[in-house]
C-alpha positions in Angstrom: 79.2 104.2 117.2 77.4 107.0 115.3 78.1 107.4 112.0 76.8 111.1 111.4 80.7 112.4 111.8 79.4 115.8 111.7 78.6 115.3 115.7 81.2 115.5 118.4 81.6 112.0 119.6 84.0 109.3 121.1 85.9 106.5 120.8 84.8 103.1 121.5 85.0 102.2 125.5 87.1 99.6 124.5 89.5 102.1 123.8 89.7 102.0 127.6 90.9 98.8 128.0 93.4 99.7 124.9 94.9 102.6 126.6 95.5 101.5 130.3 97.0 98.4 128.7 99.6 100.5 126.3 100.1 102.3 129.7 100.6 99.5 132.0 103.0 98.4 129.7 105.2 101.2 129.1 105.7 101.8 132.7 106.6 97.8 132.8 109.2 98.2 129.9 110.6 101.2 132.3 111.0 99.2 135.0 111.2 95.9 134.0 114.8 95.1 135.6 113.4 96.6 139.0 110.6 94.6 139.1 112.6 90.9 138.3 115.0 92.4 141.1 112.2 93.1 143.5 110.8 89.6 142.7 114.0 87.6 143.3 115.6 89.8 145.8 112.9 90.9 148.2 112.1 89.2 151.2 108.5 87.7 151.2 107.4 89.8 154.1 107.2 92.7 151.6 106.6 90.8 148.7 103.0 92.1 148.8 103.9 95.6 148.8 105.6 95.0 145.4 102.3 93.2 144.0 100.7 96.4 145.4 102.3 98.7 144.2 101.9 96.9 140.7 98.0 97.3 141.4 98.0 100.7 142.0 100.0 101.1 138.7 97.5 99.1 136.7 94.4 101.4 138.4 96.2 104.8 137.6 96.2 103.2 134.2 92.5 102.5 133.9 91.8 106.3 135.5 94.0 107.7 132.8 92.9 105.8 129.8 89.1 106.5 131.0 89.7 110.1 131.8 91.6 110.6 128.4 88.4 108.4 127.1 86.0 110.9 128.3 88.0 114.1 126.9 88.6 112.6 123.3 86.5 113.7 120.7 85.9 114.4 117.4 83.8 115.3 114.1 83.6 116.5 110.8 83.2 120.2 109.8 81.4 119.8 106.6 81.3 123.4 105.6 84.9 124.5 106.7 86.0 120.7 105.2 88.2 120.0 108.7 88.3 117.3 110.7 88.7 118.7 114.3 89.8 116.6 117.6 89.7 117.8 121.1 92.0 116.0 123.3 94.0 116.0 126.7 93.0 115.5 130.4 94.7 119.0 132.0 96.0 120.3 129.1 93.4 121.0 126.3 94.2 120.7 123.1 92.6 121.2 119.7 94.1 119.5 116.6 92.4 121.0 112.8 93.3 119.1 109.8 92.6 120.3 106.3 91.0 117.7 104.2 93.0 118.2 101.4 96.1 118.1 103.5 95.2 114.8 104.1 97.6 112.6 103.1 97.5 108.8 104.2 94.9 107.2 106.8 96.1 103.8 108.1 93.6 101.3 110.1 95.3 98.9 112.1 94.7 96.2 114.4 96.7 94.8 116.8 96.2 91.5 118.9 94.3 93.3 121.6 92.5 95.0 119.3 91.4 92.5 117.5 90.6 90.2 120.7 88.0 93.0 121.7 86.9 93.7 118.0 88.1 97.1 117.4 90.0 99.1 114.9 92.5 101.5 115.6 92.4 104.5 112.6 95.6 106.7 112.5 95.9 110.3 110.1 98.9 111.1 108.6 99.6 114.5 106.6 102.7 116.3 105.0 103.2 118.5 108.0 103.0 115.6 111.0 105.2 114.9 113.4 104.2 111.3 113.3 101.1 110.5 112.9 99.0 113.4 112.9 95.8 111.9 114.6 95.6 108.2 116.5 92.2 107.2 117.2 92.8 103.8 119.8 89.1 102.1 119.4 86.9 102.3 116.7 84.1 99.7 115.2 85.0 98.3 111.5 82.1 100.1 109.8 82.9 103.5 111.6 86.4 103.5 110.8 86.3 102.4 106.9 83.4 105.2 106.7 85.7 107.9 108.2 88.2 106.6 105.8 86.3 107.5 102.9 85.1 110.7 104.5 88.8 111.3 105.6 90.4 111.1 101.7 87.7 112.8 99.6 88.3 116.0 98.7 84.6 117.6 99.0 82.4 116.2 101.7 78.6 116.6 101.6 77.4 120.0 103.6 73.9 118.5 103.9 73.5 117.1 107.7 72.2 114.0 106.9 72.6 110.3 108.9 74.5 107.5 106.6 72.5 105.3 104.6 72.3 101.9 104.9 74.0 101.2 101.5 77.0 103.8 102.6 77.4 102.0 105.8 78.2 99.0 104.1 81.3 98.4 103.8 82.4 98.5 100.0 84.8 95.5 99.1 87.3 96.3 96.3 88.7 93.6 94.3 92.2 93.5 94.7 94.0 94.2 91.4 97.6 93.1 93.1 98.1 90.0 95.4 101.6 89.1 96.9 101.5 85.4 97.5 103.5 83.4 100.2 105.6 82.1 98.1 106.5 85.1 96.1 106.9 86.8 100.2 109.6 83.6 100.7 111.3 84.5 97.6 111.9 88.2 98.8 112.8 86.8 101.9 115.7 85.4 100.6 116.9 88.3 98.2 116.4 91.2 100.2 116.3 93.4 103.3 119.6 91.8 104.5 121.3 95.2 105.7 117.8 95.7 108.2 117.8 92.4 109.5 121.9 92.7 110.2 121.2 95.8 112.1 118.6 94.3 114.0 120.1 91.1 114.9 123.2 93.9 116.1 121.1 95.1 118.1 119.2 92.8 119.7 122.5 91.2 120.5 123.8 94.6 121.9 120.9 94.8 124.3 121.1 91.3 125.4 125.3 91.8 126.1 124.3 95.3 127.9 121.1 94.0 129.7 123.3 90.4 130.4 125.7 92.8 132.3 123.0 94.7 134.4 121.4 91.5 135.2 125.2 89.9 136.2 126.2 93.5 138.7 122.4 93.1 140.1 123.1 89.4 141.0 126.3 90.0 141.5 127.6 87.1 139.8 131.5 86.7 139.0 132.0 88.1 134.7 135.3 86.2 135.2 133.9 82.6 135.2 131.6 83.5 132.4 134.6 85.1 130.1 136.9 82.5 130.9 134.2 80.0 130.1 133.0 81.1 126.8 136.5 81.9 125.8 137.3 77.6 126.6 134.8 76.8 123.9 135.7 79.0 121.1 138.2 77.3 118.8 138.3 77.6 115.0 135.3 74.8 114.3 133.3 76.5 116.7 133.7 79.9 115.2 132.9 78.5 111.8 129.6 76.8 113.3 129.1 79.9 115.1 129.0 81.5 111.5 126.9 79.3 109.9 124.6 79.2 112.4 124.4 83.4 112.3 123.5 83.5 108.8 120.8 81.2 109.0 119.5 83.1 112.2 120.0 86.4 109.6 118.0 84.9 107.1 115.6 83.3 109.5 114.9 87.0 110.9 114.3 88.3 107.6 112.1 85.7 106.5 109.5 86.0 109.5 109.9 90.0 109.3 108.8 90.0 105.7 105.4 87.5 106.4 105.1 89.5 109.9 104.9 92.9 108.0 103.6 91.6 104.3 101.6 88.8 105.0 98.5 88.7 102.5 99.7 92.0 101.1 96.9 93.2 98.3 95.9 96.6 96.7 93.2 97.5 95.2 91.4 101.0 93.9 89.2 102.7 96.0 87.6 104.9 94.0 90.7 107.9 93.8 92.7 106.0 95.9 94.7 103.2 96.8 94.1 100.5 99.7 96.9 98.6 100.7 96.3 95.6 103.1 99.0 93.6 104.9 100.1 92.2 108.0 100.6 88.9 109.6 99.0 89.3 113.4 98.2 93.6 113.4 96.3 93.6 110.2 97.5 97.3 108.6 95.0 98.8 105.9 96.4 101.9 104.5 94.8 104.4 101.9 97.2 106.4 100.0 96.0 109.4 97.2 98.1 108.6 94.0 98.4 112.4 93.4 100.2 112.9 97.1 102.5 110.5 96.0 106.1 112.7 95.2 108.4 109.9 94.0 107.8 106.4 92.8 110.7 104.3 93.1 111.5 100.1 91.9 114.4 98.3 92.9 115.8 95.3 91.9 119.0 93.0 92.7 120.7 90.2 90.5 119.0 87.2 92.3 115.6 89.0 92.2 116.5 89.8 88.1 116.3 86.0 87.7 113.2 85.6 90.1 111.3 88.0 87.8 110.8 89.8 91.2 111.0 93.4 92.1 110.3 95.9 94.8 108.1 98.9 94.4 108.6 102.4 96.7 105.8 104.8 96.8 107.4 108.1 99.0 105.3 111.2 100.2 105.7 114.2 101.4 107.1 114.7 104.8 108.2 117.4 107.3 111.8 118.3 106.6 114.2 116.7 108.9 111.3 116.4 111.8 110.8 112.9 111.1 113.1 110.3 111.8 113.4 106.4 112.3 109.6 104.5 112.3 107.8 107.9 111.8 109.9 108.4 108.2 108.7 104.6 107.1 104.8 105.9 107.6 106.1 108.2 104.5 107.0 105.1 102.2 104.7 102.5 101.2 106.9 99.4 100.7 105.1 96.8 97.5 107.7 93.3 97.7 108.1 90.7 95.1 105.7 92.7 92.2 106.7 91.3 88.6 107.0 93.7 86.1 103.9 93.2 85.0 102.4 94.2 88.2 104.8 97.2 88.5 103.4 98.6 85.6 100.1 98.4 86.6 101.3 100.1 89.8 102.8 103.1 87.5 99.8 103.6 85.6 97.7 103.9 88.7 100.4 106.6 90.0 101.7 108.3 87.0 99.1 108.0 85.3 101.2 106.8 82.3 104.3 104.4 82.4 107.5 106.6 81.7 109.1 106.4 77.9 112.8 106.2 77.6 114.4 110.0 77.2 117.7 111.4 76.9 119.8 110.0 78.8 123.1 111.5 80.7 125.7 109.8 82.8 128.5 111.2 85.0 132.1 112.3 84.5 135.1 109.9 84.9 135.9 111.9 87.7 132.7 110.5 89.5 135.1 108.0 91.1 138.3 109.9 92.5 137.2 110.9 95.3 135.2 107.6 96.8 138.5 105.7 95.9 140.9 108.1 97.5 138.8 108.7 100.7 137.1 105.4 101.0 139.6 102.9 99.7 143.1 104.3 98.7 143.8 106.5 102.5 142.4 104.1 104.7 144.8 101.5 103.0 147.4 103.8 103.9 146.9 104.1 107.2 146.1 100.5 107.7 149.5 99.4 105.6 151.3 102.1 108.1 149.6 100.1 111.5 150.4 96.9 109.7 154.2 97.7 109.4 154.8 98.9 112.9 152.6 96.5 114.5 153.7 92.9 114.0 150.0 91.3 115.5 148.4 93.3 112.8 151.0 92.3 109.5 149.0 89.2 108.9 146.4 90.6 108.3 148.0 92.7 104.8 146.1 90.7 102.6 142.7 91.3 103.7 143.6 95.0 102.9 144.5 93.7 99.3 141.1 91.8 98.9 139.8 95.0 100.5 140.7 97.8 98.1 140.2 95.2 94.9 136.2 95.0 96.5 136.1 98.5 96.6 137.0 99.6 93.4 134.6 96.9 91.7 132.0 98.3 93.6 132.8 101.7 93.0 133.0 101.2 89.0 129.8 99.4 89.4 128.2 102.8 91.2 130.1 104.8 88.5 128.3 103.3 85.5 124.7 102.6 86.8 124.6 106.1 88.0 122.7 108.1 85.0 119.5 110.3 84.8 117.4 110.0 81.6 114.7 113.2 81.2 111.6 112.8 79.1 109.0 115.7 78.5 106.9 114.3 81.1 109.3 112.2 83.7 112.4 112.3 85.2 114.2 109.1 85.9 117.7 108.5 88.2 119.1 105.2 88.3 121.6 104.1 90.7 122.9 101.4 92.9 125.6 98.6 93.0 123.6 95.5 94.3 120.3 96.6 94.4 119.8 98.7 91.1 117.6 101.6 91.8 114.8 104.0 89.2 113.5 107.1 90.9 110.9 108.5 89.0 109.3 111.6 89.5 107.4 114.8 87.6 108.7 117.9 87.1 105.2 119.4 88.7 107.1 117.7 91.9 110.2 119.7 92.2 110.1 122.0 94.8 113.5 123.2 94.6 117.0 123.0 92.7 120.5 123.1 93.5 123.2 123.5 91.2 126.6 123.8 92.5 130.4 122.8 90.9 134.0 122.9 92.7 136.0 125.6 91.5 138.6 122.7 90.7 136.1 121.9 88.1 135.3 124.7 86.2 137.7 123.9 83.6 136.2 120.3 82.7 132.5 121.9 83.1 131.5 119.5 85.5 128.9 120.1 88.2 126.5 118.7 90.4 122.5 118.6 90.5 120.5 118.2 93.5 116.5 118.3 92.9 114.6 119.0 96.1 111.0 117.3 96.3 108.5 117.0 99.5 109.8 113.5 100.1 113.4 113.7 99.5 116.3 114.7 97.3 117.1 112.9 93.7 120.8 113.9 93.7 123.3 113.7 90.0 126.8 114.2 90.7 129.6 115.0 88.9 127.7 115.5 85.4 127.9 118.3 82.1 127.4 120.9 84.4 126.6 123.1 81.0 124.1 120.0 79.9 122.8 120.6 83.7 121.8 124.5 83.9 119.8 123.4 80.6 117.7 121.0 82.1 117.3 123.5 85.1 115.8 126.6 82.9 114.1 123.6 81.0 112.6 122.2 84.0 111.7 125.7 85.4 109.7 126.7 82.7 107.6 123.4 82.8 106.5 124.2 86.2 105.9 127.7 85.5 103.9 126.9 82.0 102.0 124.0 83.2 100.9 125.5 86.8 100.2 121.8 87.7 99.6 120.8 91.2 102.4 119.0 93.4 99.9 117.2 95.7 
């Protein structure tokens, strides 16, 4: 591929192979239940117009991944400092990026990629919806050239081919390394609430696919209830339980080597390159400065693990990404010691945050989280419990209940705080896994001070600081300590005209 990026040109052809397989496939997810139907069911006779039909399928694929091949291009526009890609088969399209509103580029390679040697190069900026720009096939060289292109801010005008020494590609030296060990210690101590929610819903989709598959076959649910509910007795229920948690912390462990595996950083000249992955190798380059909020975590078992997890938000579009498209906004760093957070804070803020003054929330931070969350539901429950005799035993789990709640509340209530330096502003929060938020005031895009009328008497009020990448919220504080920091913040931003991104 040429490396002169100031000429129109295209992918790879092997992106050809890349996109009628991507297509292939998502038609086979579509229709994977009518295809296993049409294999079981159909009478042999027309058995080959199935495999046919699944031919023609996999042709229309290769015709639309090589006329989409044909119509992709792009380039770099030195002068204007825009990267510009033409793209679509009927519908033409013209996409114009900004250099500077370049935010992230990711290069990734999945199994088929890397089976034909190719790279895949995706563009991210503030105002995406998703990525901004995926480029399916692309050599190595090409694509860590266009990187660097991509994530400077000024691009040579001169019109002039890539050196041999430029074409190299430049190997940093990592200045953080996540070993395997330190990725099965995180493992164990985090991420439990994900891998929960996935092993929900894997298990949903297997009960709601298990009951297609049982009406297609037409199979009797009756024998199948009545013979799962002959094994279930209390030791099986127990076993079943153990045998849950180990599959919990069995899916957490291979989802943090499948997505951290080999994680490293290292500079590359302004930026930072993060490298991870177990199979699809993932290389992303993030700009320190388009970083909005830096956040580390940390839980008790990782306190005594010397362990912590490092957050690196950016900027996103308002509420127009959601699910996997709002994780390409958060750079996740696992198991880091302090040490190596640090380091990671230097690189980002430039300077590690000093301790400033520090203010913490009103008592009445916890009325209403009891009332609504703990004491009403009780109430209700207790009310069920007393009119329905089934549901009396059960009185004391509403006891153990309630006494949880309030624990965990109090726990909320007294690591909630924000502590304000000249330069930094730092919330803290959490109940299991205790939370710093740090961020600049250059940063703040907005603020929002509001207070109940209810608490106008006690002068207590609520602060809500809007950024690119999310919200840093402080509830139920001074409120007169509050519009201080707000005309105190303001005029930082105004006096110091410093740039957000």
């Amino acid at each position: 591929m040429n490396n002169d990026f100031s000429k129109p040109q295209r992918q790879s052809a092997a992106g050809i192979v890349i996109m009628a397989a991507h297509t292939t496939l998502s038609i086979g997810r579509a229709f994977i239940f009518f295809i296993i139907y049409a294999f079981v069911k159909i009478q042999s006779a027309y058995l080959i117009y199935v495999l046919l039909s699944l031919a023609v399928i996999i042709l229309g694929s290769f015709l639309f991944a090589y006329l989409w091949y044909v119509k992709f291009t792009f380039f770099l526009d030195k002068e204007k400092q825009e990267f510009v890609v033409n793209k679509g088969i009927f519908n033409r399209d013209q996409v114009i990026i900004q250099l500077d509103k370049i935010q992230q580029v990711n290069i990734n390679q999945s199994i088929l990629q890397k089976i034909i040697g190719v790279y895949g190069l995706k563009i991210d900026t503030a105002g995406a919806h998703g990525e901004e720009v995926s480029i399916k096939a692309i050599d190595e060289t090409s694509a860590y050239n266009l990187k660097a292109h991509l994530l400077h801010k000024k691009v040579a005008i001169e019109n002039q081919p890539e050196t041999a020494e430029e074409a190299q590609i430049v190997e940093e030296t990592p200045f953080l390394r996540i070993s395997s060990w330190t990725l099965f210690k995180v493992g164990l101590t985090s991420n439990y609430g994900q891998s929960l929610a996935l092993l929900a819903a894997f298990f949903y989709t297997v009960i709601y696919e298990g009951k297609q598959l049982l009406d297609t076959f037409k199979i009797d649910k009756n024998v199948i209830e009545s013979t799962v509910t002959g094994m279930l007795t209390i030791v099986t229920a127990f076993i079943l339980i153990g045998v849950l948690l180990v599959v919990l912390l069995v899916i957490n462990m291979v989802r943090t080597f499948y997505k951290y595996f080999e994680l490293q950083i290292s500079q590359h000249k302004d930026a930072l390159l993060l490298s991870s992955g177990l199979i699809a190798k993932k290389n992303t380059l993030v700009n320190p400065a388009k970083v909005q909020i830096t956040k580390y975590s940390q839980n008790y078992f990782q306190k005594k693990l010397n362990m912590l997890n490092v957050n690196l938000k950016q900027a996103h579009f308002g509420e127009s990404k959601k699910g996997h498209e709002m994780q390409g906004n958060t750079m996740e760093i696992p198991g880091c010691n302090p040490t190596e957070r640090d380091e990671l804070l230097r690189m980002i803020l430039s300077k590690l945050p000093k301790p400033g003054k520090t203010f913490i929330p009103d008592w009445r931070f916890l009325n209403l989280p009891i009332f609504f969350k703990l004491v009403l539901p009780v109430i209700i429950f207790l009310i069920i419990a007393l009119n329905v005799p089934e549901v009396k035993p059960f009185i004391a789990a509403a006891a153990i209940y309630l006494v949880t709640g309030i624990v965990m509340i109090y726990i909320s209530f007294k690591k909630h705080c924000i502590s304000v330096s000249d330069e930094f502003i730092v919330k803290k929060s959490g109940i299991w896994d205790i939370s710093h938020e740090i961020i600049t005031p250059a940063k703040i895009q907005a603020i929002t001070t509001f207070q109940y009328p209810w608490h106008k008497g006690a002068d207590v009020g609520h602060l809500c600081l809007h950024t690119a990448a999310g919200q840093i919220r402080f509830k139920y504080g001074n409120y007169t300590e509050i519009k201080q920091l707000v005309n105190y913040w303001l005029y930082q931003v105004e006096h110091r005209n410093e740039s957000w991104m």
